[in-house]
C-alpha positions in Angstrom: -9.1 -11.8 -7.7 -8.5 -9.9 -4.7 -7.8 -11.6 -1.4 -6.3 -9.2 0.8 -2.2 -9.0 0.7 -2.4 -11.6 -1.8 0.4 -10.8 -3.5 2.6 -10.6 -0.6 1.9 -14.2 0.6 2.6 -15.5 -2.7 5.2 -13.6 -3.6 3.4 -11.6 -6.0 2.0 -14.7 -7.4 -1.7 -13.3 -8.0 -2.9 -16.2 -10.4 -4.8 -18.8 -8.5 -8.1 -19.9 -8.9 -11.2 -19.8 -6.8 -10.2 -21.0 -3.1 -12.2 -21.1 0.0 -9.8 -20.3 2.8 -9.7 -21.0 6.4 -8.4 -18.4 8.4 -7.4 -18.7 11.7 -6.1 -16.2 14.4 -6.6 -14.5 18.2 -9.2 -12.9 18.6 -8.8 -9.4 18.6 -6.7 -9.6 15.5 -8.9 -8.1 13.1 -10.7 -11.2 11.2 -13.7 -10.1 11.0 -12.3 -6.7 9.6 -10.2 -9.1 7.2 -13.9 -10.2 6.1 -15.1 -7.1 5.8 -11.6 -5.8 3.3 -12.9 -9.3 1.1 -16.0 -8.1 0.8 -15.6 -4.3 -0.1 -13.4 -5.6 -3.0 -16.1 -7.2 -4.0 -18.7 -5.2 -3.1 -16.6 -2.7 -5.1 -15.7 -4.9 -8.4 -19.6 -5.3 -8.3 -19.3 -8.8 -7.5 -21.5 -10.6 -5.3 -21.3 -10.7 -2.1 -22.7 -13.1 1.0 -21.6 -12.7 4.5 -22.9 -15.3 7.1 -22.3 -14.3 10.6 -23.6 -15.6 14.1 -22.1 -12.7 16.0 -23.7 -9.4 14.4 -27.1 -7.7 13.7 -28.5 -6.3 10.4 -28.0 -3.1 11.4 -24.3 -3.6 12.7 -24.1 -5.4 8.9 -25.2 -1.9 7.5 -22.9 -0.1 9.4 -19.8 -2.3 9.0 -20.0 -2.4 5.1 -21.9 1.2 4.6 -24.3 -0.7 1.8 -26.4 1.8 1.0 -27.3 1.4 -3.0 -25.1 -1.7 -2.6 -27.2 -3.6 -0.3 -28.6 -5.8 -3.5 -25.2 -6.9 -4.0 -24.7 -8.1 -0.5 -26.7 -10.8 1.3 -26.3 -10.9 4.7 -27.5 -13.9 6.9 -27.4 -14.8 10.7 -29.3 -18.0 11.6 -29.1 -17.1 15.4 -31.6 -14.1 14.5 -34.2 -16.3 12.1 -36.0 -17.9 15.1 -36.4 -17.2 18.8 -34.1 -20.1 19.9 -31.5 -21.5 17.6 -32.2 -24.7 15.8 -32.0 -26.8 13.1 -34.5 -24.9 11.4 -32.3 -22.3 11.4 -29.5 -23.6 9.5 -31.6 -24.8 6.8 -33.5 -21.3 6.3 -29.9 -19.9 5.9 -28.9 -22.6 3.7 -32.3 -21.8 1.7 -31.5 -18.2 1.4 -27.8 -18.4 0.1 -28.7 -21.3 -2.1 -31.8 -18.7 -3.4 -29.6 -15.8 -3.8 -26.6 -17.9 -5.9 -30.1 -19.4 -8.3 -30.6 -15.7 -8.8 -27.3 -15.1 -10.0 -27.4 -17.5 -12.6 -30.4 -16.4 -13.5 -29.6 -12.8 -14.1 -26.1 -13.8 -15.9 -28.8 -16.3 -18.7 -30.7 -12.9 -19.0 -27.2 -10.7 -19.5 -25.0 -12.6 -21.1 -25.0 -14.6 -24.7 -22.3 -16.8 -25.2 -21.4 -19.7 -23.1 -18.2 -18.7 -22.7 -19.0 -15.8 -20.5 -19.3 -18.2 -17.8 -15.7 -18.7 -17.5 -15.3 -14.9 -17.1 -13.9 -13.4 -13.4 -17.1 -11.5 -13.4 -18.8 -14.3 -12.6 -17.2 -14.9 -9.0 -19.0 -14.7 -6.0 -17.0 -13.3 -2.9 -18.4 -14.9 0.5 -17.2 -14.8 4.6 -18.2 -16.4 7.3 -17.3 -15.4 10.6 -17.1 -17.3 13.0 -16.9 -21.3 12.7 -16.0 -22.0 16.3 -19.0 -19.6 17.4 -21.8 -20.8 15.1 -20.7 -24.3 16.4 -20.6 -23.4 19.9 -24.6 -22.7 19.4 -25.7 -25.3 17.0 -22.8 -28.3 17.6 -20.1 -29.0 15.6 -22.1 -32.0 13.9 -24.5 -30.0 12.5 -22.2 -27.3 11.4 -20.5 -30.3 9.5 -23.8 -31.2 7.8 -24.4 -27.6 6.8 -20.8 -27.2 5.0 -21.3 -30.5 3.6 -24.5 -28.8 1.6 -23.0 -25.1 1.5 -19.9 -26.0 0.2 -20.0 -27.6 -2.9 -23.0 -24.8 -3.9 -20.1 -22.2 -3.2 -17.8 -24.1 -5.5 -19.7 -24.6 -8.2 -20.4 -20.4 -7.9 -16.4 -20.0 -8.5 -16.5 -18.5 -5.5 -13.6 -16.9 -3.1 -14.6 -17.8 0.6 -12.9 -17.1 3.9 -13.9 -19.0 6.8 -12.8 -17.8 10.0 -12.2 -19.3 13.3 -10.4 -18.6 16.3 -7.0 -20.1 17.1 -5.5 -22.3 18.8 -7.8 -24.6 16.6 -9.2 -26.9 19.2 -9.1 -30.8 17.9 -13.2 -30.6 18.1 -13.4 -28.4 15.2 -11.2 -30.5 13.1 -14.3 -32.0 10.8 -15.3 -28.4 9.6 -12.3 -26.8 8.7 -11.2 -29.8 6.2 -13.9 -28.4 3.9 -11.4 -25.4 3.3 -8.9 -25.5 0.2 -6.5 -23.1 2.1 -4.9 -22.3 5.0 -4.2 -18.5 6.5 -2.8 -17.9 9.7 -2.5 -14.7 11.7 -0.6 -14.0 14.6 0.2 -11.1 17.3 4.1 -10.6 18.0 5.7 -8.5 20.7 8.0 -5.3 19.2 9.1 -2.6 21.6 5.9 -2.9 24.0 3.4 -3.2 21.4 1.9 -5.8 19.5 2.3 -6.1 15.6 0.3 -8.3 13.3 1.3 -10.6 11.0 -0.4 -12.9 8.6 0.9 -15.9 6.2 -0.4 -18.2 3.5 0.1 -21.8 5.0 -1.6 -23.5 2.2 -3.5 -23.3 -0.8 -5.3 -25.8 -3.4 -2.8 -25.7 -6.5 -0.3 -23.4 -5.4 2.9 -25.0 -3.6 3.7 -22.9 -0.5 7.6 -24.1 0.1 8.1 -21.8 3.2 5.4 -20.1 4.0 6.2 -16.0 5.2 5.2 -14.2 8.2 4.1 -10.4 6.8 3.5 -7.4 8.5 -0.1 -6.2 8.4 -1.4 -3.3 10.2 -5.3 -2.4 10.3 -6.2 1.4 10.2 -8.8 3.3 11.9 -11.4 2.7 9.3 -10.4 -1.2 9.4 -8.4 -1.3 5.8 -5.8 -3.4 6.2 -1.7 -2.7 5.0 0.6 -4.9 4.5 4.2 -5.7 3.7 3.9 -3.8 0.5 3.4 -0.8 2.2 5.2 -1.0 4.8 8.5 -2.8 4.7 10.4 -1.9 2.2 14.5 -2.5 1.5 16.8 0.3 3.1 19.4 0.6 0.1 17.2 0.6 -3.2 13.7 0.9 -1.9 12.3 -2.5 -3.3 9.4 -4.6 -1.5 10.8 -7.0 0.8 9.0 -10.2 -0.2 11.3 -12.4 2.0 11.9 -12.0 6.0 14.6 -9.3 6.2 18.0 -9.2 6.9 18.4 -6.4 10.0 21.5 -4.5 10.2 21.1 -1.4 13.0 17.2 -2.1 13.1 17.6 -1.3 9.5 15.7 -3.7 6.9 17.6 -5.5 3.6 16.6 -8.0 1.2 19.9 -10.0 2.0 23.1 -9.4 3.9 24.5 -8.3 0.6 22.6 -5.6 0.1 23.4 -4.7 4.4 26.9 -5.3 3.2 26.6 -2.4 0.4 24.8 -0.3 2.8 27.6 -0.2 5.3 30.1 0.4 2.4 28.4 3.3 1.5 27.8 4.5 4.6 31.5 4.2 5.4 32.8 6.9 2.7 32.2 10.5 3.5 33.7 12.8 0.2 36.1 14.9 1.3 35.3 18.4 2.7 34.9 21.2 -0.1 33.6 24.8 1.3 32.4 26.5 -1.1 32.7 29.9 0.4 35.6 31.1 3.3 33.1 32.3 6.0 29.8 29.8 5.9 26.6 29.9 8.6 25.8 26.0 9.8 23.4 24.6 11.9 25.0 21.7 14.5 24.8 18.8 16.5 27.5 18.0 18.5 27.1 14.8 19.6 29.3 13.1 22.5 29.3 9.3 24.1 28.8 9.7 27.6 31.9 7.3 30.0 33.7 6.8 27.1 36.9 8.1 28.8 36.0 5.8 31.6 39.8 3.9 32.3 37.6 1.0 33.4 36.2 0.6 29.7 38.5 -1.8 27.4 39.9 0.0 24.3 38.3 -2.5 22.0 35.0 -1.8 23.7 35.4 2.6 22.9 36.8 1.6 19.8 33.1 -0.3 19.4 30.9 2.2 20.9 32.4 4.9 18.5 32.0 2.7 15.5 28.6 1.6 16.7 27.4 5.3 17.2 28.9 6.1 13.5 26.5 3.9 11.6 23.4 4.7 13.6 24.0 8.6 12.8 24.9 7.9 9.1 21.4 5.3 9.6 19.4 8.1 10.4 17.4 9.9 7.4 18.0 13.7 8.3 21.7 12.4 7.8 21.8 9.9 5.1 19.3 11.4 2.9 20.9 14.8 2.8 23.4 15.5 -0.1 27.0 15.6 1.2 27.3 19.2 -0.5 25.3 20.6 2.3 26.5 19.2 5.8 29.7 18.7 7.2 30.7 16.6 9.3 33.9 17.2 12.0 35.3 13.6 14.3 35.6 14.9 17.6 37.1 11.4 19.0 34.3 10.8 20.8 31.5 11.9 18.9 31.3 14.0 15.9 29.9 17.5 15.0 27.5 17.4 12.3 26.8 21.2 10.4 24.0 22.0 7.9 23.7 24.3 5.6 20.4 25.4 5.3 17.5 23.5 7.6 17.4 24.5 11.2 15.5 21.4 11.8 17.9 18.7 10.6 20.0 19.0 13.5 17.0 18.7 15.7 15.6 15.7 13.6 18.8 13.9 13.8 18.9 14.0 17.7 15.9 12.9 17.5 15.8 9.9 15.4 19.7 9.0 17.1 17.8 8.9 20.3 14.9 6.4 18.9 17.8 3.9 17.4 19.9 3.7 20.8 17.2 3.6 22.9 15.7 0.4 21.2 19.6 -1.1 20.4 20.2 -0.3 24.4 17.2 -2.8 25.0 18.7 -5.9 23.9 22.5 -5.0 25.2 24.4 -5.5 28.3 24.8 -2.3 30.8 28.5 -2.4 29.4 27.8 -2.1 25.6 25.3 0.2 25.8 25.9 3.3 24.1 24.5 6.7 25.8 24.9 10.5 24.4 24.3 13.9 24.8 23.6 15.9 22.4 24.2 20.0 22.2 22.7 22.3 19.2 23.6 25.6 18.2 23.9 27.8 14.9 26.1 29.9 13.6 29.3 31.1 11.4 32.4 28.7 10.8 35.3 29.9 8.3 37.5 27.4 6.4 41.6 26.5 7.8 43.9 24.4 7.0 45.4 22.3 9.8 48.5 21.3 10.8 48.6 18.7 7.8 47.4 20.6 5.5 44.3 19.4 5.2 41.2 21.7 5.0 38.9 21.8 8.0 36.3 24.1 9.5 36.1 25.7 12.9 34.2 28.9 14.0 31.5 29.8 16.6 28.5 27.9 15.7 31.0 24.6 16.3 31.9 26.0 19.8 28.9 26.8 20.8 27.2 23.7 19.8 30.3 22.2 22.1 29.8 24.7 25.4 25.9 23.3 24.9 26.5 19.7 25.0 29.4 19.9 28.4 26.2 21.0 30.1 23.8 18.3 29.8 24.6 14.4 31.1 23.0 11.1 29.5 20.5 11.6 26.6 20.6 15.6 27.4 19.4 17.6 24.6 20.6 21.0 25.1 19.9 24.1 22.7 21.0 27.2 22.5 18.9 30.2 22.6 18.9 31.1 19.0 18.5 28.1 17.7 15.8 27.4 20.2 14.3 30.4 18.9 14.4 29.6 15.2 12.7 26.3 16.5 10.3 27.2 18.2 8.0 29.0 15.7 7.8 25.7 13.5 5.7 23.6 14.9 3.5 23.6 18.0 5.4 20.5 18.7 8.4 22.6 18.6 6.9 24.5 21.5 5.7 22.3 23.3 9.1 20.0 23.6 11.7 22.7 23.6 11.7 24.4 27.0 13.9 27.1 28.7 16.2 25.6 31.8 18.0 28.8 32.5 21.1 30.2 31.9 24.8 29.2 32.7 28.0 31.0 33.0 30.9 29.3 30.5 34.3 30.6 30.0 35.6 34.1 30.0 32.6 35.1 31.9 29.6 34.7 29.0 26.8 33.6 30.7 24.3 31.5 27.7 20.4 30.8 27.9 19.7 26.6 27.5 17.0 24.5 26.4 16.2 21.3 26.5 14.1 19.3 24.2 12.8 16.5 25.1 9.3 14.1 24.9 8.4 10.4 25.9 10.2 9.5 22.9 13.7 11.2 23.4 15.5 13.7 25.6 15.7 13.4 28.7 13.5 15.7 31.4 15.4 15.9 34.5 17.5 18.8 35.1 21.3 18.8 34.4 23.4 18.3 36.6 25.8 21.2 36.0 22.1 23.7 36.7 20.9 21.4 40.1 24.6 22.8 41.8 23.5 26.3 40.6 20.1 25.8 42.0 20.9 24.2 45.3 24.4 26.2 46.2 24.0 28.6 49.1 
């Protein structure tokens, strides 16, 4: 049986019997298109189907399931359309017709089957909707709504049937005789998250199943109305596992507990120790700087914070974490850090970018103070392996400096490119193109003048000028 994200409101817990459910939510939230995901799956399991409605036409019916050779599976009724002006009439002819249609499914199963044990078989379920219950009571009054249910009902049961009634919520105290004929109890729900508005759903009750604490999941509805939920679309950030129960958050970051964000950070905080594997190497970096961190007005404690802070976002960020240690580097540069690859000219770029999207969303919720703000310069080019003065083995070379030269341009959430790099960019992706523009050039030391870009969208970057160029464009 296949009532939509089942398995995530129960905890994968898929063995119930035949429920008639009351769902409640906003409207807007996608009920009927809840209704409609019921009825495919049965539509599609060749089940069949009824869909009462007060709200749609046949023809908006045909469209919203696409019936076709299926339409014999499928019997649509609304009782506003049987007669010019809604009555009592009405309810019964749509009472007569479902009550019809379940007589011919009994009699097509004597026909078909031969044993009396078929009937016990899941083919035999019928999937209904109705949609909605504080609509169709609006027209013909909640008392004779109750009357109706109190003859629809115990056919629909005696069908095995899986039903979903839906209504809209907050459930006013008017409508509390019809939804007692329900076994269970969904509820759905808009939440605010960065400006938008995410959907979630849970399981509040249902008949033989003990619901302990019910769980808020995620659902999200596509453009051809099929629904997603938690199993697609949170999953645990250290093994990858279905996150049944709310999530623990560390850095925006989802975990089954706080042991498993305990882990993460462990792992997170070990880098293996630097091993070249050639003297002269070509990288691609992102030198990354926290702007005001030298500020004397800052506390120690609080650089000491920002740095650690910016450290796990960057080793958070998939173009860093997901990228074998063999093929980056990665240079402190108290306060920031250089990060080299050795191959992809876009996992600098990707980096910035997804750095940008954490900060940005952990600036939100923090005071002016403990905010933390970058700018970020990107450059290729060759490095060679030294040994410092502890001899220790490091890297350094001109694709670190330039990355560096790059990023002393720009101010807060600046990112600046250098012209090759730009270049190798560029040609990717028409996004590429499109986000990376030319700003002009500068003169750095010993008289080399460089060509800058700056990247940047409604997502990252930022679009005003640095600086450093306005008192090159505006000096006399």
């Amino acid at each position: 049986m296949a009532i939509p994200g089942l398995a995530e409101l129960t905890d994968g817990d898929e063995n119930i019997s035949p429920t008639l459910f009351l769902l409640a939510g906003p409207p807007g939230i996608g009920k009927r298109d809840y209704c409609r995901e019921l009825l495919e799956e049965g539509l599609g399991s060749k089940k069949r189907c009824i869909f009462l409605s007060s709200k749609i036409t046949d023809k908006e019916n045909i469209e919203l399931f696409d019936v076709k050779d299926r339409r014999f599976r499928l019997l649509f009724v609304n009782p506003v359309l049987l007669y010019e002006t809604p009555n009592e009439k009405a309810l019964e002819e749509t009472l007569t017709q479902i009550t019809s249609y379940l007589s011919e499914i009994r009699d097509d199963e004597s026909q078909d089957q031969q044993s009396s044990s078929a009937m016990e078989n899941d083919d035999n379920i019928v999937y209904f909707a109705m949609d909605s219950l504080n609509h169709i009571c609006d027209i013909f009054e909640v008392s004779s709504i109750k009357k109706f249910l109190a003859r629809l009902v115990p056919q629909l049961k005696k069908r095995k049937t899986i039903g979903i009634f839906t209504i809209d919520s907050p459930i006013s105290t008017e409508y509390q005789p019809i939804v007692s004929f329900c076994d269970g109890i969904m509820e759905m729900k808009f939440e605010e998250s960065n400006d938008s508005l995410i959907r979630k759903i849970r399981l509040l009750s249902m008949a033989g199943h003990a619901m302990t604490k019910p769980t808020w999941i995620q659902f999200s509805i596509d453009k051809n109305g099929s629904f997603s939920f938690a199993y697609d679309l949170l999953k645990c950030t250290l093994d990858g596992r279905i996150i049944q129960h709310p999530p623990v958050y560390y850095l925006d970051l989802p975990f089954h507990s706080e042991e498993c964000a305990r882990t993460y950070r462990k792992f997170m905080s070990v880098f293996k120790e630097l091993d070249p594997k050639y003297e002269v190497l070509n990288y691609n970096f992102c030198f990354i700087d926290i702007v005001g961190l030298s500020n004397p007005e800052l506390a120690v404690h609080r650089q000491k914070e920002k740095i650690v802070r910016l450290n796990e976002f960057i080793s958070s960020c998939n173009s860093f974490r997901k990228i074998s240690d063999d093929l980056k580097i990665i240079l402190p540069a108290g306060d920031g850090m250089a990060i080299g690859y050795e191959n992809n000219p876009e996992l600098p770029y990707k980096l910035s970018v997804e750095l940008h999207k954490f900060l940005r969303k952990y600036n939100k919720r923090m005071a002016h103070d403990n905010q933390i703000k970058v700018r970020i310069g990107l450059s290729s080019g060759p490095v060679f392996t030294v040994y410092d003065i502890s001899n220790r083995l490091n890297v350094w070379g001109p694709g670190i400096i330039m990355a560096r030269r790059v990023m002393d341009l720009g101010d807060s959430w600046h990112i600046l490119i250098s012209e090759n790099f730009a270049m190798q960019l560029k040609p990717l992706y028409e996004e590429y193109r499109n986000n990376i523009r030319l700003i002009g050039s500068y003169e750095i030391k010993h008289g080399e003048k460089i060509s800058v870009y700056s990247a940047y969208s409604d997502d990252y970057g930022n679009p005003e000028l640095p600086e450093k160029f306005k008192q090159i464009y505006t000096s006399p």
